[in-house]
C-alpha positions in Angstrom: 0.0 0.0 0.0 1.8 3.6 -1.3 1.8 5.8 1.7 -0.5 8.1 0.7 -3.1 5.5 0.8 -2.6 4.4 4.4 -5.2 5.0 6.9 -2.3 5.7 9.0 -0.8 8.6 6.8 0.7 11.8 7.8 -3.1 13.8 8.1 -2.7 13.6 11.8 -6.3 12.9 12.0 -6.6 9.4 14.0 -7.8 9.2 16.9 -4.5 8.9 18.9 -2.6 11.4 16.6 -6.5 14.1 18.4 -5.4 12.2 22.0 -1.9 13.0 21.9 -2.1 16.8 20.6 -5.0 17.5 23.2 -2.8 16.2 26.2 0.4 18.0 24.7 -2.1 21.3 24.2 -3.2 20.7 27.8 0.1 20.5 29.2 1.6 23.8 27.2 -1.6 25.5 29.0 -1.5 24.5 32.2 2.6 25.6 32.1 1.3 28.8 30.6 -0.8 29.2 33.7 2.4 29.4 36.5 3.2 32.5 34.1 -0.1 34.2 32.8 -3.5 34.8 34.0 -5.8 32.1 33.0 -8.5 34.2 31.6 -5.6 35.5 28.8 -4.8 31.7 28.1 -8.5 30.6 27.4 -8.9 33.3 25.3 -6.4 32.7 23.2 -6.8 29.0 22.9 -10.6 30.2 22.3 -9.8 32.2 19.3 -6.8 29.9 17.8 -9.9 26.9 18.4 -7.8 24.9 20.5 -10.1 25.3 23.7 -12.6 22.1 22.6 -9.7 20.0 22.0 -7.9 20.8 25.3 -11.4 20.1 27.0 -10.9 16.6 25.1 -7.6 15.9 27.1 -7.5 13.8 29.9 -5.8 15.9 32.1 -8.2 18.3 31.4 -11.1 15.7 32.6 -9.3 15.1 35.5 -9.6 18.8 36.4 -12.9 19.4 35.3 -14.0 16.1 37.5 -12.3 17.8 40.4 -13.9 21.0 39.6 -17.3 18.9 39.7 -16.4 17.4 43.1 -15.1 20.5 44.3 -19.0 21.9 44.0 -20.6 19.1 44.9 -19.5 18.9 48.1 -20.0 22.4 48.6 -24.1 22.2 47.5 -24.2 19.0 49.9 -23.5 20.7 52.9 -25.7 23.4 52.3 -28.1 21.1 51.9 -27.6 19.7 55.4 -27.0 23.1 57.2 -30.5 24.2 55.5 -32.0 21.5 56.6 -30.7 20.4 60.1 -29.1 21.9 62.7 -26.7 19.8 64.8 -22.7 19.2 65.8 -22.9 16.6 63.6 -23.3 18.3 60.8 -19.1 19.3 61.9 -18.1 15.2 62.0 -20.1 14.6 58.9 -18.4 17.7 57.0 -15.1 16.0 57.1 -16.4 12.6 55.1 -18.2 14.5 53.1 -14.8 16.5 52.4 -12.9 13.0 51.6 -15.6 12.0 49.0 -14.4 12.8 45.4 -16.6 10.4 43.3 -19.4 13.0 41.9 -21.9 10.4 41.5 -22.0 9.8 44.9 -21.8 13.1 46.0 -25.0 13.4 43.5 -26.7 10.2 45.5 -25.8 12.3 49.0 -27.2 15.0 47.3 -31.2 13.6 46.8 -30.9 11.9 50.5 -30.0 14.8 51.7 -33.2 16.4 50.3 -35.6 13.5 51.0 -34.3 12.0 54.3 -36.1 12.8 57.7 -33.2 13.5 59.6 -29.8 14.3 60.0 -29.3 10.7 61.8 -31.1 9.1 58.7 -28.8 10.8 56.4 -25.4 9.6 58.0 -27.0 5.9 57.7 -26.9 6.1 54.1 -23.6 7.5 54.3 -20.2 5.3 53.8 -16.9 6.8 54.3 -14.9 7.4 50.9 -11.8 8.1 50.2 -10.4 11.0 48.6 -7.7 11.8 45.8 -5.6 15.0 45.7 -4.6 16.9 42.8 -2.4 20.0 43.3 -1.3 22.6 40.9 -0.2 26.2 41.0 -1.1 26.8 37.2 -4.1 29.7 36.7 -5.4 27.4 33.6 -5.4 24.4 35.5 -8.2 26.4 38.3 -9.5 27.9 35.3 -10.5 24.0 34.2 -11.8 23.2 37.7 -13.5 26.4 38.2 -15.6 25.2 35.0 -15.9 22.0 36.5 -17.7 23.6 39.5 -20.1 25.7 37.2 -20.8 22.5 35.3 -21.5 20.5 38.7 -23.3 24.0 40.1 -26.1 23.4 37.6 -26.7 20.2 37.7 -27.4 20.0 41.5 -29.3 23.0 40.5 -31.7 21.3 38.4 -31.5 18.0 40.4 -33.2 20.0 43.3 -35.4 21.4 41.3 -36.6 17.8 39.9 -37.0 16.4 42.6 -39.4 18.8 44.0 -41.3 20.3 41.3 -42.5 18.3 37.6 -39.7 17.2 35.6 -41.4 18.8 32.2 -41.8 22.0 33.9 -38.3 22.5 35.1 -36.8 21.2 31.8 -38.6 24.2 30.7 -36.2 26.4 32.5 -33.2 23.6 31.9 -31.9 26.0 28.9 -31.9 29.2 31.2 -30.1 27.7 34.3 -27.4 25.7 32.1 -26.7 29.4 30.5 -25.9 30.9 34.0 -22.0 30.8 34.6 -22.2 32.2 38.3 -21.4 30.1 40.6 -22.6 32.2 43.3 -26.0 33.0 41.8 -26.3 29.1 41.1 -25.2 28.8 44.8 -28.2 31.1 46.0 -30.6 29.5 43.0 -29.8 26.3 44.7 -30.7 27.8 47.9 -34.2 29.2 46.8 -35.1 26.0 45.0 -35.0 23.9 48.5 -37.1 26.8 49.9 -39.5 27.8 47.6 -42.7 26.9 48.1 -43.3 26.4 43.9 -41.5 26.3 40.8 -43.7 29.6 40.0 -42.1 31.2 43.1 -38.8 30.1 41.7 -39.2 31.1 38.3 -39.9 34.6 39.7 -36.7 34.8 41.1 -35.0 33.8 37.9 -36.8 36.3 36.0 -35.7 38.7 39.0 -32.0 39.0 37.5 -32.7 38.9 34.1 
């Protein structure tokens, strides 16, 4: 086979050939980011298109995922501390902190909405282990950070499902995933456990709009 005919030529297009240039892209970002801001990096990435292939890289993922955890745990404990008031909540903060699996965070997450008590909640609870990833680079908190604004609307709209009709709330599912404020998701997240409907709710969406 001439080598111009090989699936394998020099186009660079295989899936490997994508693998390897997001994880090298990745890495000359996130070394970027121990000199300049992260906001300049993105940017740049964003107009030269390389942004949605770093996003691709697995170290990338690994950040994002943190950045998911990172939020999760965060919207679990207000969850608690809105529902319950004990010194337990203090015991149960530090598990909670050694969780880094988001899916379970996201199962903690709809007991701690639905469970009676505080006691009933640490029943269902397992102690997890946790994983640490440390970096100094801006770009690499720049990944997490949209890792937590990912995970921020999720929980968001998890609350929100669980209290109110599913069709309803996927009404206002292209709104909230719009909404890159992780504080204004924070206090969103807050008014959906409180409010007495998704009317009420919706008000206060339309509020800062």
């Amino acid at each position: 086979m001439a080598e111009s005919d090989s699936p394998h030529s020099q186009d660079g297009n295989t899936p490997s050939d994508r693998s390897a240039r997001a994880d090298l892209l990745a890495s000359m970002s996130l070394m970027s980011g121990l000199v300049y801001p992260s906001e300049t990096i993105a940017d740049t990435m964003e107009q030269e298109g390389g942004m949605d292939l770093i996003r691709e890289s697995s170290l990338a993922q690994r950040l994002i995922q943190r950045g998911r955890g990172q939020g999760a745990r965060e919207f679990l404990l207000e969850v608690l501390a809105l529902r319950f008031q004990s010194e337990e909540m203090h015991q149960l903060a530090a598990r909670i902190g050694a969780i880094d699996d988001v899916q379970r965070l996201k199962q903690l997450h709809r007991a701690a909405i639905q469970v009676p008590s505080l006691e009933a909640f640490a029943d269902t609870m397992a102690q997890e282990g946790g994983t640490d990833l440390i970096s100094e680079s801006s770009f690499a908190q720049y990944l997490i950070q949209q890792g937590i604004e990912q995970g921020s609307r999720e929980f968001l709209l998890d609350v929100l499902a669980l209290r109110f009709q599913p069709e309803e709330v996927q009404q206002l599912a292209t709104r909230i995933r719009a909404i890159d404020d992780v504080q204004r998701l924070k206090q969103l997240h807050r008014a959906a456990i409180q409010v007495p409907s998704l009317e009420a709710f919706t008000n206060l969406l339309d509020a800062d709009e």
